[in-house]
C-alpha positions as CSV (number, residue, x, y, z in Angstrom):
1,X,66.1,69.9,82.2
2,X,69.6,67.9,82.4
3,X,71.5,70.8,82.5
4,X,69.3,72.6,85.4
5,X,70.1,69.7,87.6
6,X,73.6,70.2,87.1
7,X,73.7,73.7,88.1
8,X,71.2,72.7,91.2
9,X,73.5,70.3,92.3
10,X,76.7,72.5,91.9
11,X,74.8,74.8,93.8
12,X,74.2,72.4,96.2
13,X,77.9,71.3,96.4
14,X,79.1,74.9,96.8
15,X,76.6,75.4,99.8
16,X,78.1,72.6,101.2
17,X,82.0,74.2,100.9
18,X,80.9,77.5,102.0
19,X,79.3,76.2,104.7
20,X,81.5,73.8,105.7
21,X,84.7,76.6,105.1
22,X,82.2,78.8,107.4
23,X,82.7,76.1,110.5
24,X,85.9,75.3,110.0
25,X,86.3,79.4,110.1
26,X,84.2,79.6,113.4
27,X,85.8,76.3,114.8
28,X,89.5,77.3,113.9
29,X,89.3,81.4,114.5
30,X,86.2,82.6,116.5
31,X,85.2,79.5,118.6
32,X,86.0,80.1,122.1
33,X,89.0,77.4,122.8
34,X,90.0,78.1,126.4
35,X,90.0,75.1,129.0
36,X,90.5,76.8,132.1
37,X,87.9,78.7,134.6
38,X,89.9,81.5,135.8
39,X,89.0,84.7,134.1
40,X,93.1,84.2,132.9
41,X,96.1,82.6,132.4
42,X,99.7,83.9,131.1
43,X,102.4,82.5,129.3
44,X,106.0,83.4,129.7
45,X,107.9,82.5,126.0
46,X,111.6,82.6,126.4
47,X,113.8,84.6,124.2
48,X,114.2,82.5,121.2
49,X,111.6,80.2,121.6
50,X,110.6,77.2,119.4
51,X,106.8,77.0,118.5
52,X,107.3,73.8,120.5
53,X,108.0,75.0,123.7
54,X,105.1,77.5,123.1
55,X,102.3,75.2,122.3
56,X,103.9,72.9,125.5
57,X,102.5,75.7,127.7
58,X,99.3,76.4,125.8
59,X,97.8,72.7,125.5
60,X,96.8,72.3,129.0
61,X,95.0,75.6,128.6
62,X,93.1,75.0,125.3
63,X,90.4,72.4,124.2
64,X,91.5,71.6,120.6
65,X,95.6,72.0,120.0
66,X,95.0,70.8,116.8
67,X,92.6,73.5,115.9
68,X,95.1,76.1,117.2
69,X,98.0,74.4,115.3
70,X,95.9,74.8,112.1
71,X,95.6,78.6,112.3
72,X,98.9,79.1,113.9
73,X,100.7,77.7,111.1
74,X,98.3,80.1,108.3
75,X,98.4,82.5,110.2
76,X,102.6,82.2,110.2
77,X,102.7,82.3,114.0
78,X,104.8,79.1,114.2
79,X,108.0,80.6,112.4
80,X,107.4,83.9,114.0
81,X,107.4,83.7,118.1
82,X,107.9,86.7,120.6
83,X,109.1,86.8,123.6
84,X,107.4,88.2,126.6
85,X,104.8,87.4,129.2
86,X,101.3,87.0,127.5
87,X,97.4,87.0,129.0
88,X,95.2,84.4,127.4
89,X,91.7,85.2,128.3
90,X,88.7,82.8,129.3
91,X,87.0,81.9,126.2
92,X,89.4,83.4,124.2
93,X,89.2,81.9,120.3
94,X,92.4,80.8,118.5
95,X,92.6,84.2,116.3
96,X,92.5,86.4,119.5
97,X,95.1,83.7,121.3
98,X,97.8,84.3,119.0
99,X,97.0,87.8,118.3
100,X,97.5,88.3,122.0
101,X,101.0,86.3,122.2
102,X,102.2,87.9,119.0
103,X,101.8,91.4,119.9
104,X,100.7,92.0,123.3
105,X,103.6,91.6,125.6
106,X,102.5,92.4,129.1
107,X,104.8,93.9,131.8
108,X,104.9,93.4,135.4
109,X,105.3,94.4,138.5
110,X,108.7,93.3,140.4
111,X,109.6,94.3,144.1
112,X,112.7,94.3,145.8
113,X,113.9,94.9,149.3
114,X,116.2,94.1,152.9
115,X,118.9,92.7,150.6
116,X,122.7,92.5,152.0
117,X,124.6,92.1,148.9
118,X,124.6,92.5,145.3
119,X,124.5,88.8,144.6
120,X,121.7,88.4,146.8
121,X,119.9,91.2,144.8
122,X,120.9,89.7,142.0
123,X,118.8,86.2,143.1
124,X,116.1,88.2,143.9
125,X,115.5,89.5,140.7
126,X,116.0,86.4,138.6
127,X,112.7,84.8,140.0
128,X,110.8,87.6,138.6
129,X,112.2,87.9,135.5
130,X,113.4,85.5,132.6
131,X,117.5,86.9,133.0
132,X,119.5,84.0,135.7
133,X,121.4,85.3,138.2
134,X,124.7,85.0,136.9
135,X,123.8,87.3,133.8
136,X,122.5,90.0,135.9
137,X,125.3,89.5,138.6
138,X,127.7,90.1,135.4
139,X,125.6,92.9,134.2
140,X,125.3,94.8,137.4
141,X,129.3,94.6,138.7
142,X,130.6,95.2,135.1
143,X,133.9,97.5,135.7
144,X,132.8,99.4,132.8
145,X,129.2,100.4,133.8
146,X,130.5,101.0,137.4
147,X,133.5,103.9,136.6
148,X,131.1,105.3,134.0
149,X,128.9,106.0,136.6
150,X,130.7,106.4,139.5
151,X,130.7,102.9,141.7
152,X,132.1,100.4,142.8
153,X,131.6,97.0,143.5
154,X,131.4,98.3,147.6
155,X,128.4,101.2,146.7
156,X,126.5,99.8,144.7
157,X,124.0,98.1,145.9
158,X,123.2,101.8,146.8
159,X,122.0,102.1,143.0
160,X,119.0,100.1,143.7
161,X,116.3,101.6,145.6
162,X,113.9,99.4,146.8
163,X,110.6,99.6,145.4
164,X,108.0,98.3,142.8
165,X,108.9,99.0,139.0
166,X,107.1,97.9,136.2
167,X,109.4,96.1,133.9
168,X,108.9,93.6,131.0
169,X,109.5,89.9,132.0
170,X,111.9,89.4,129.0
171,X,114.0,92.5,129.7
172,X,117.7,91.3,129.7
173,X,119.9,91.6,132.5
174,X,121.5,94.7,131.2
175,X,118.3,96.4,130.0
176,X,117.3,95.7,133.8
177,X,119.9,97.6,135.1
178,X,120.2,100.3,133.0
179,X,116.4,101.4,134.0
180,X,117.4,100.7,138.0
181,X,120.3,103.3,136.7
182,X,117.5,106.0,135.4
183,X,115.3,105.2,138.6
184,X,117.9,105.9,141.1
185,X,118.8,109.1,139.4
186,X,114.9,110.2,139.2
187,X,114.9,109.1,143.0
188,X,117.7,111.7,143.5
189,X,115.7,114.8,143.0
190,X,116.7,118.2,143.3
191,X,115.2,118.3,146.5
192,X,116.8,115.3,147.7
193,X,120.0,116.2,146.5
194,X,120.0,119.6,147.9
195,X,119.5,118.1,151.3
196,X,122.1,115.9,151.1
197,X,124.8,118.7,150.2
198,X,123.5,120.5,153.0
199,X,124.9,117.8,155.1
200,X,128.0,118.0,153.3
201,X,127.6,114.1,152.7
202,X,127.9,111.9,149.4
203,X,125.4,110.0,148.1
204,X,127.6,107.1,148.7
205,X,127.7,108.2,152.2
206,X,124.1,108.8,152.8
207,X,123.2,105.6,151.5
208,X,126.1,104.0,153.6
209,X,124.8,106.2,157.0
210,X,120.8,105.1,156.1
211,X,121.8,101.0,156.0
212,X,122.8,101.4,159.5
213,X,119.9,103.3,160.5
214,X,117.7,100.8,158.6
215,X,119.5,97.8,160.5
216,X,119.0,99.7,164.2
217,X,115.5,100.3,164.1
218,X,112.9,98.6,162.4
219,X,110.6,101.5,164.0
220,X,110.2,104.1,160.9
221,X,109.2,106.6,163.0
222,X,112.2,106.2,165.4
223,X,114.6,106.9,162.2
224,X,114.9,110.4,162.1
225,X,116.2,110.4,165.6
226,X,118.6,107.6,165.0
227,X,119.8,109.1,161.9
228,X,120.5,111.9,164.1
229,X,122.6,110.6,166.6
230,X,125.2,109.1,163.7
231,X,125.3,112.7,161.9
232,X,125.6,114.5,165.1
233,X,128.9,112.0,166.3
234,X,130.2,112.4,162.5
235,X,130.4,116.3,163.3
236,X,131.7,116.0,166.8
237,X,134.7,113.2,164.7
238,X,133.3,110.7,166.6
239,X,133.6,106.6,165.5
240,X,130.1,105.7,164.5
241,X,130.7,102.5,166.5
242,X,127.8,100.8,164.7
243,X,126.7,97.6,165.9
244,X,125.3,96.4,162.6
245,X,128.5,97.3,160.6
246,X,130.8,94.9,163.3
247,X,127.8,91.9,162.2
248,X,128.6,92.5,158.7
249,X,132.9,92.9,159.0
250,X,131.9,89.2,160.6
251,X,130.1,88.1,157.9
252,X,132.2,89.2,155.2
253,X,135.7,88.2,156.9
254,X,133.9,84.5,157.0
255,X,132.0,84.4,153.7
256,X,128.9,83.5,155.6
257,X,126.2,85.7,155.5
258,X,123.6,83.3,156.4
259,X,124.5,83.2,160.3
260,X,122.4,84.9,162.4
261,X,124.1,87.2,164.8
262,X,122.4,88.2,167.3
263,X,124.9,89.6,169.8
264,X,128.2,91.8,169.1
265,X,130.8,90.0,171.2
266,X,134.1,92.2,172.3
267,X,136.0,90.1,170.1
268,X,134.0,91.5,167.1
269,X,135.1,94.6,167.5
270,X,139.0,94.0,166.8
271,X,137.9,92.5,163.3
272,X,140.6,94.6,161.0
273,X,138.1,95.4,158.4
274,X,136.7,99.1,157.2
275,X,133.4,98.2,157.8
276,X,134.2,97.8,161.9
277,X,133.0,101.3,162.4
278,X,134.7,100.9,166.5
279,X,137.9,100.2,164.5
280,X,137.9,102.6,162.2
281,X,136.2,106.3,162.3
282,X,135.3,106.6,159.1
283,X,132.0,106.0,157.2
284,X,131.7,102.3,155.8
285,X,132.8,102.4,152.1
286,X,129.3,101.4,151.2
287,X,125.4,100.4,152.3
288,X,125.6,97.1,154.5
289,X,122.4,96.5,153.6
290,X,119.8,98.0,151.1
291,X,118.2,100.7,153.0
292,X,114.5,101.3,152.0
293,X,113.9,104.7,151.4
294,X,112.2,105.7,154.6
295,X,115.8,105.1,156.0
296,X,117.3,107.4,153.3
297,X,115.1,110.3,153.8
298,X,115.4,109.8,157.3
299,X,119.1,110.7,157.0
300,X,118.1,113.7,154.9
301,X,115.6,114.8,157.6
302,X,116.9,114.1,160.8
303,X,115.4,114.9,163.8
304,X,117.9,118.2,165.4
305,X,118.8,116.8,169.1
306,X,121.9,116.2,171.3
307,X,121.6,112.6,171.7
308,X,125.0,110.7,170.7
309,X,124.0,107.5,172.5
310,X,121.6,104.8,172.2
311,X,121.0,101.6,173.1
312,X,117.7,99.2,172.9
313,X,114.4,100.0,175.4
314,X,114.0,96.4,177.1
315,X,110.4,98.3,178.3
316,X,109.5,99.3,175.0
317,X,110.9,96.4,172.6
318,X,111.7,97.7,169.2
319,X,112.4,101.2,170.2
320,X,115.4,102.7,171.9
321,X,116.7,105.1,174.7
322,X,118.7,107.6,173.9
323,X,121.1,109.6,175.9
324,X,123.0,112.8,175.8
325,X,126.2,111.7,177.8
326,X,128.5,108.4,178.0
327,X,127.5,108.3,181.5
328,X,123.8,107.8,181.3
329,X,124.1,105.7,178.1
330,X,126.7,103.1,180.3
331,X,123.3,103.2,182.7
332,X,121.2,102.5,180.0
333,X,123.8,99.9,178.8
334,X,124.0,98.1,182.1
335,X,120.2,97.4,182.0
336,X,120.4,95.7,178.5
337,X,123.1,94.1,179.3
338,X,121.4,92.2,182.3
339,X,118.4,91.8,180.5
340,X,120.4,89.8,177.1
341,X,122.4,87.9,179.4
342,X,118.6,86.8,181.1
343,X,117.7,86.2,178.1
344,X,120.6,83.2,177.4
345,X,121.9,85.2,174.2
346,X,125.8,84.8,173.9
347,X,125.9,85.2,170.1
């Protein structure tokens, strides 16, 4: 009789552990734990990232830190972070949190556009992904990478054509451009390219042609016929006399490329600088801007006329007229003119 109480209590006693190891299972591993409503919430853990800096982020999102300490530390998460951007789901449990930062680093989606230089690009990308400017500036205009593939620090910004990619938020600075290097070549397609040498143009010089064209109208349909009045004066061995390229010689002479220019005075135009396209005849030796790519195809397809003139419509703002001889562009001219100087614009 002694002895069966013995065993009955054991019993008991091991009920007791198994049950109480069965909640302390549910409560550490398969209890939802998640503090917020949203349906989500991410993470971003820097490269080499202490378990510290980790749970800093999580413990506003969890209900019991201590519960997820427990199981990160048996489950050998805390001497074994990754980097990346990571979804925590609502009502998410411990076990399926750090399976989901361990393993499942989610990429995103990054955008870039209407940028002037390569350090602005450069900017642009470091507040969407975890590398700082400097390290992408360094990765972007390194003299190696630019004579292996054929630019300099004047072309390219050409390499980058704006656009959406999907990219991981840890990717480094030079992982970053190596894929903007395999995107711009896909973007080059046979098709593209065969245009292009139809025109007898570089790519360099495309790109260099569509920043103008980009900065003249903001009208995409209106590009074609732009881009057409610049190819048909490079034919005739015309200057480009570009507007926009005189705003940037300005710019760049001064180091300020924050002023807003608004008006190309005659004083502009004697700036000794290759980008002066009135100075100097040739194509800029690179994009003034970053031409989107309905800019770029514009110069590929552009629209066959015998315009070699234009100048803004002040009865159709944003578009332009366009004019066959010097004579009726100096008319068109003249009616700007009076209009800007209505308007009180002198710079």
């Amino acid at each position: 009789m002694y002895i069966k109480k013995i065993i009955t209590a054991i019993a008991i006693i091991g009920l007791a552990i198994a049950a109480y190891f069965a909640y302390f299972i549910y409560g550490a591993m398969l209890k939802p734990n998640t503090a917020f409503n949203n349906k989500e919430a991410y993470i971003f853990v820097p490269t080499n990232a202490t378990y510290s800096e980790v749970r800093e982020q999580l413990e506003p999102l969890l209900k019991d830190i201590d519960g997820f300490d427990a199981l990160a530390e048996q489950k050998k998460y805390t001497t074994n972070i990754k980097s990346g951007r990571f979804v925590i789901k609502k009502d998410m449990s411990n076990n399926d949190i750090i399976n989901s930062i361990r393993s499942n680093n989610i990429p995103l989606k990054i955008a870039f556009n209407n940028q002037e230089r390569i350090e602005d690009l450069a900017g642009r990308i470091a507040f969407q992904i975890e590398a700082d400017s400097l390290s992408l500036l360094k990765a972007m205009t390194h003299p190696e990478f630019l004579k292996k593939n054929g630019f300099t620090t004047e072309t390219v910004l050409g390499m980058y054509i704006p656009n959406s990619y999907e990219v991981y938020w840890n990717t480094s600075a030079e992982s970053f451009r190596d894929k903007m290097l395999k995107e711009y070549h896909r973007f080059w397609n046979p098709s593209r390219t065969k245009k292009r040498k139809a025109l007898n143009l570089s790519t360099n010089e495309v790109m260099s042609i569509a920043a103008i064209v980009h900065k003249e109208t903001a009208k995409v349909d209106e590009r074609p016929r732009v881009a057409g009045v610049y190819l048909n004066r490079i034919k005739k061995g015309m200057p480009l006399q570009a507007d926009p390229t005189v705003i940037y010689a300005v710019k760049k002479q001064s180091g300020d490329f924050k002023q807003v220019i608004k008006r190309v005075l005659y004083k502009d135009l004697e700036i000794d600088s290759k980008y002066n396209t009135y100075k100097y005849a040739n194509i800029p030796p690179g994009p003034i801007f970053m031409p989107d790519v309905s800019a770029i195809d514009a110069v590929l397809n552009p629209e066959k006329h015998d315009y070699y003139y234009f100048v803004a419509n002040v009865n159709n703002f944003g578009y332009h007229k366009f004019a066959k001889t010097l004579s009726q562009h100096n008319v068109n001219k003249r009616e700007y003119v009076a209009w800007i100087n209505k308007q009180g614009v002198n710079r």
